[in-house]
C-alpha positions in Angstrom: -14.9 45.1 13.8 -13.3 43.8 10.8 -10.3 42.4 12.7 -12.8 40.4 14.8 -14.3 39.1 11.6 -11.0 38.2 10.2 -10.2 36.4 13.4 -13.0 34.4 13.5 -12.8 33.6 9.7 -9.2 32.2 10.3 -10.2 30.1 13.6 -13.2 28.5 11.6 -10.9 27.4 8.3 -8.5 26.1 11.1 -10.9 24.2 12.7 -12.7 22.9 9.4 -8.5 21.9 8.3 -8.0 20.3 11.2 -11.9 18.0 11.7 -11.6 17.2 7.5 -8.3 15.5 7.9 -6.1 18.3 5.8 -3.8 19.0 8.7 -1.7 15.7 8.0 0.5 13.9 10.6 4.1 13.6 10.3 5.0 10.4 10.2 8.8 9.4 12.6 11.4 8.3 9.7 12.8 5.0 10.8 12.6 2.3 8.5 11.9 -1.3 8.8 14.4 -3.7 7.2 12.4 -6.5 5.2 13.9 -10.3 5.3 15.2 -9.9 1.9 17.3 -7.1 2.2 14.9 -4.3 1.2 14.0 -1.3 3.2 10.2 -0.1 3.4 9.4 3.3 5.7 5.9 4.1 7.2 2.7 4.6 5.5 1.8 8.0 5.6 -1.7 7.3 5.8 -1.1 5.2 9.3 2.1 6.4 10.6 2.0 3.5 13.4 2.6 0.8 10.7 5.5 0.5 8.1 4.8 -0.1 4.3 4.3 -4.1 3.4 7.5 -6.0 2.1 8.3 -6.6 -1.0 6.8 -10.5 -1.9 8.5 -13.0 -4.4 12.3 -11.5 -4.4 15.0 -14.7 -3.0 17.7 -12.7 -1.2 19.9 -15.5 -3.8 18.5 -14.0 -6.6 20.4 -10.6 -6.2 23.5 -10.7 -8.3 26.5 -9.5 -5.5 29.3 -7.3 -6.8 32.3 -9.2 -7.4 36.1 -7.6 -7.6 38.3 -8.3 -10.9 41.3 -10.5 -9.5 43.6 -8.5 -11.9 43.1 -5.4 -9.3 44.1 -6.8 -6.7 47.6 -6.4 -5.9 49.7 -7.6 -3.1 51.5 -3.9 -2.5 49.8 -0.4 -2.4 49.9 2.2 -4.8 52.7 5.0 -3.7 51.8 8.4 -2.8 53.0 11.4 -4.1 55.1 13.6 -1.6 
């Protein structure tokens, strides 16, 4: 008799999780690459739409890595034996 109450008990807190929304969708994990470079994923709240892009950043405004001249040289570095 308990065990039926038990069972019942855990079907109706499943049931309540699952109609209130707390059972939560997992959401695929692409991404979507914005025009300026940056990378938004999907809103967990809607999985079927990605996260807004960023607004006001210039892909020219990102500084880009340069490389000192002085380490580049015109023969490799030998290897040890």
């Amino acid at each position: 008799m308990k065990l039926k109450i038990l069972a019942l008990v855990f079907i109706a807190l499943v049931a309540i999780m699952a109609f209130s929304g707390c059972a939560q969708q997992a959401c695929p994990k692409d991404a979507k690459i914005c025009p300026d470079g940056t990378v938004v994923g999907r809103n967990p709240n809607n999985c079927q739409e990605f996260n807004p892009c960023p607004e006001g950043i210039n892909p020219n405004d990102i500084p880009m890595p340069t490389i000192a001249q002085d380490s580049i040289t015109e023969e490799p570095p030998e290897l040890p034996l």
